[in-house]
C-alpha positions in Angstrom: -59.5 38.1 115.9 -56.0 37.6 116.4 -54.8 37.8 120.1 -51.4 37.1 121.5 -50.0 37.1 125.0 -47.3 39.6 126.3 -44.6 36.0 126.3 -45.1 36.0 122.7 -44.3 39.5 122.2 -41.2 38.4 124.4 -40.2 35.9 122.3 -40.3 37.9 119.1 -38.7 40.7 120.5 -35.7 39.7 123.0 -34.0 37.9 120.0 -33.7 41.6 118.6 -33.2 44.2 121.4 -29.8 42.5 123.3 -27.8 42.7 120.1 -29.6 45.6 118.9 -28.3 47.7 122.6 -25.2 45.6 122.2 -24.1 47.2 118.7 -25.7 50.4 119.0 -23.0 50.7 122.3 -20.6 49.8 120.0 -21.3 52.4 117.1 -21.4 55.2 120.0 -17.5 54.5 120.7 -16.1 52.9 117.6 -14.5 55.4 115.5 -15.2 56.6 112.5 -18.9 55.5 112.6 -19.0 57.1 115.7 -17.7 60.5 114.6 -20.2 63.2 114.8 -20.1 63.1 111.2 -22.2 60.5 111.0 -25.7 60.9 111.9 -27.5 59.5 115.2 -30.3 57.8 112.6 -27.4 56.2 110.4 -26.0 54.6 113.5 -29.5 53.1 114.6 -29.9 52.1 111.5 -27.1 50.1 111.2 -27.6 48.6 114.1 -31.1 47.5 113.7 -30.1 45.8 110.6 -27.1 43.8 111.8 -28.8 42.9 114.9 -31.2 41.1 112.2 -28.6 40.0 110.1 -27.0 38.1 112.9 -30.2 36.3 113.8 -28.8 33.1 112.4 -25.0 33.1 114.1 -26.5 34.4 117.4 -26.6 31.6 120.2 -30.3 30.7 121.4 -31.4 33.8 123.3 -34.9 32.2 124.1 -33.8 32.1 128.0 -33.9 35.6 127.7 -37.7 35.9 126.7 -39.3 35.7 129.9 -37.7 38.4 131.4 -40.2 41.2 131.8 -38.5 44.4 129.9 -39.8 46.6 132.9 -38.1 44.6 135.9 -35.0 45.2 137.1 -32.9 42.5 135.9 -34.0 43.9 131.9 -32.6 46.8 133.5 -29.5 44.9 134.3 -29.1 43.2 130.9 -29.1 46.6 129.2 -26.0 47.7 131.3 -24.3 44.8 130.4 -24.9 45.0 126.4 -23.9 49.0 126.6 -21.0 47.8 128.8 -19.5 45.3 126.1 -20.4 47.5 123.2 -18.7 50.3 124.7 -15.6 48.1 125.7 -15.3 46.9 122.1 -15.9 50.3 120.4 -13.0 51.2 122.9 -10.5 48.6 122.5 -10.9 49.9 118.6 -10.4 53.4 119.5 -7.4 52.5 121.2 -5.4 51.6 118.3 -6.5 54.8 116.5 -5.4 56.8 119.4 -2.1 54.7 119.5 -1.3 55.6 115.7 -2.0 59.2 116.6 0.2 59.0 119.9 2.9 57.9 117.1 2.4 61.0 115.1 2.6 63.0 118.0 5.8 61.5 118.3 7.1 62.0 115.6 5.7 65.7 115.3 7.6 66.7 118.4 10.7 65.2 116.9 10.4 67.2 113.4 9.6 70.3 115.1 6.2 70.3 114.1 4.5 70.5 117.8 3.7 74.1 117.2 1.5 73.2 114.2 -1.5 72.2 116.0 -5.1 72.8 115.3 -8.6 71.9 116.7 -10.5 69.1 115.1 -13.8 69.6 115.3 -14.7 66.2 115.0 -12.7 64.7 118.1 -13.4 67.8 120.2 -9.3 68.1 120.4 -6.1 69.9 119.1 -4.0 67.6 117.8 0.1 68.5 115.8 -0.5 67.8 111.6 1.1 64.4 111.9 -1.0 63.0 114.3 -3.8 64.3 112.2 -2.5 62.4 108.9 -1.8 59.4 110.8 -4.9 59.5 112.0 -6.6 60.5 108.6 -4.5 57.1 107.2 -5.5 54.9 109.5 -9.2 55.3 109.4 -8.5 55.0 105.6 -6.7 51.7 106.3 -9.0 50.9 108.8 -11.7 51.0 105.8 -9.7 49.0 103.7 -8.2 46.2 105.2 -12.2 44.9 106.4 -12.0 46.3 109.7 -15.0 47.0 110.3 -16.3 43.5 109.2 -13.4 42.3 111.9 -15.1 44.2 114.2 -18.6 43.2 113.4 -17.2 39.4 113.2 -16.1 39.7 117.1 -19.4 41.3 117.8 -21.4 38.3 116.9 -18.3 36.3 118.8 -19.3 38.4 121.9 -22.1 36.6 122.3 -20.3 33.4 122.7 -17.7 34.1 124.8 -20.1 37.0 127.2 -23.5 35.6 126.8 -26.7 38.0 128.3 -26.7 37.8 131.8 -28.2 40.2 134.7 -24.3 40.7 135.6 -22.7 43.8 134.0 -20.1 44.1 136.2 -18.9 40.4 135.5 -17.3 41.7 131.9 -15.3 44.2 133.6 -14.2 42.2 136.1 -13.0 39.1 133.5 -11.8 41.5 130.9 -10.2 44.5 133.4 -10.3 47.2 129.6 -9.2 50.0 131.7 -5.6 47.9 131.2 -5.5 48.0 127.7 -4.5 52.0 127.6 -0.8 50.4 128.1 -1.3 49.4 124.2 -1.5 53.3 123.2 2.3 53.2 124.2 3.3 50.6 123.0 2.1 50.4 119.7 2.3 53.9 119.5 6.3 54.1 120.5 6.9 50.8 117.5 5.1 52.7 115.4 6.9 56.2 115.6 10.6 54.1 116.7 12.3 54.5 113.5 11.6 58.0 112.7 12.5 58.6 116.1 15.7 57.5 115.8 16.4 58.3 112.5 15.6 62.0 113.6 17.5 61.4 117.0 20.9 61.0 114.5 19.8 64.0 112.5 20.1 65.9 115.9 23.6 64.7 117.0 24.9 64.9 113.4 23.7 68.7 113.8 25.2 69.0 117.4 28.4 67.9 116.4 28.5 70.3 113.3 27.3 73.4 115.6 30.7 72.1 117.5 33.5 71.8 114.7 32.1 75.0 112.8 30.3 77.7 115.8 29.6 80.2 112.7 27.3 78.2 111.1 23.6 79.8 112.5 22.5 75.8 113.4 19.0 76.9 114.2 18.7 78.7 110.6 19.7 74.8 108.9 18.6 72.4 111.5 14.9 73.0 111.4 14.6 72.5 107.4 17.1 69.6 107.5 14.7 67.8 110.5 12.1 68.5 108.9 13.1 67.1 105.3 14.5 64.1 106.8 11.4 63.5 108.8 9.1 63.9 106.1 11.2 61.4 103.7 11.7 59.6 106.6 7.6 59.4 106.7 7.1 58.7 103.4 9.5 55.2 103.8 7.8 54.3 106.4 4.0 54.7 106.0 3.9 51.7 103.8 5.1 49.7 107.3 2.3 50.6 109.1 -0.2 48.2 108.5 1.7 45.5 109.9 1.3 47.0 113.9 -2.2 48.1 113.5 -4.0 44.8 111.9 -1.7 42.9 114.8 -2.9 45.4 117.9 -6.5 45.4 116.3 -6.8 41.4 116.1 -4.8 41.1 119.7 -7.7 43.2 121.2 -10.5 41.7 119.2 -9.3 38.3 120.4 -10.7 39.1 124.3 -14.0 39.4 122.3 -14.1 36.2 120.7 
């Protein structure tokens, strides 16, 4: 008859449920896996299989075994794997949301903040631009191996924040609530030469309302800005992979 004791079960198990609750964290906030487009079992899924797939870059998590998964320190070491997966799904969501704060920028400067719509996907109205550069970038995002990047300084995590009962020690070390500052930033490079490129349109059309008052400026100014912002776009999309691989690795790097 075969019989085994509950340490065994222990030792099978705890190899697969941290990085299983570590990376199924992460798939809740990283976007677009964690759109609602993407179904709940999809996302379980994935993370199942590359919490297996890891097994062999993972440090030893046999320390971990003989804690019992109904005490409160399990309890503890599930706080801190939804913790981390959550912080690294949200440092990559933060350079989405810094490439749409760019085409929000850029929007408002063409004229084009009236043209806003709700995305059923993000729960949120956002102008047309934002929504392209935010379309583009999860395209990009796709195509440059992101999400291997991220899956690379998932297995990393476990290096640099190995299981512990201490969830709070992350947050502490890490401090992600500082890492909104990188929306701006990156967000204001991004958008900086459209916005001055559009800022010149402007004076250019204030100093013409000036030398020549008959000319209705609000019947030409809006089709000029908006031209010259949508060339201007089209010159500068090819730019944009630069900012967003350098902000994604800068964040990944607390991860690894």
């Amino acid at each position: 008859m075969l019989t085994f004791t509950e340490a065994q079960v222990l030792a099978w198990i705890t190899p697969l449920l941290w990085p299983f609750i570590r990376t199924l964290a992460l798939f809740t906030a990283l976007p677009v896996l964690g759109t609602k487009a993407v179904p709940a079992r999809v996302r379980i899924g994935l993370a199942a299989f590359i919490a297996l797939a890891a097994q062999g870059s993972l440090p030893d998590l046999g320390a971990m075994a003989q804690v019992p998964l109904d005490s409160p320190t399990a309890v503890l070491l599930v706080v801190q794997q939804l913790v981390i997966g959550l912080s690294l799904g949200f440092a990559v969501r933060l350079v989405f949301s810094a490439v749409e704060f760019a085409g929000e920028l850029v929007g408002l400067q063409m004229g084009l903040n009236f043209a806003g719509f709700f995305d059923p996907i993000s729960a949120s109205t956002a102008t047309a631009t934002s929504r392209f550069f935010g379309t583009l970038v999860a395209l990009l995002f796709i195509v440059i191996n992101g999400h291997l990047l991220v899956i690379a300084a998932l297995a990393q995590s476990f290096v640099a924040f190995p299981i512990a009962p201490e969830p709070l020690a992350f947050i502490h070390q890490m401090q992600p609530h500082r890492w909104g500052a990188e929306i701006f930033s990156t967000g204001l490079w991004i958008a900086l030469p459209l916005i001055a490129t559009l800022l010149f349109v402007n004076l250019v059309l204030g100093a013409v309302s000036r030398v020549a008052p008959q000319i209705n400026i609000f019947a030409i100014g809006f089709p000029i800005t908006l031209g010259v912002g949508l060339l201007g776009l089209l010159f500068t999309l090819p730019f944009m992979t630069q900012p967003f691989t350098m902000t994604l690795e800068r964040l990944l790097d607390n991860f690894q």
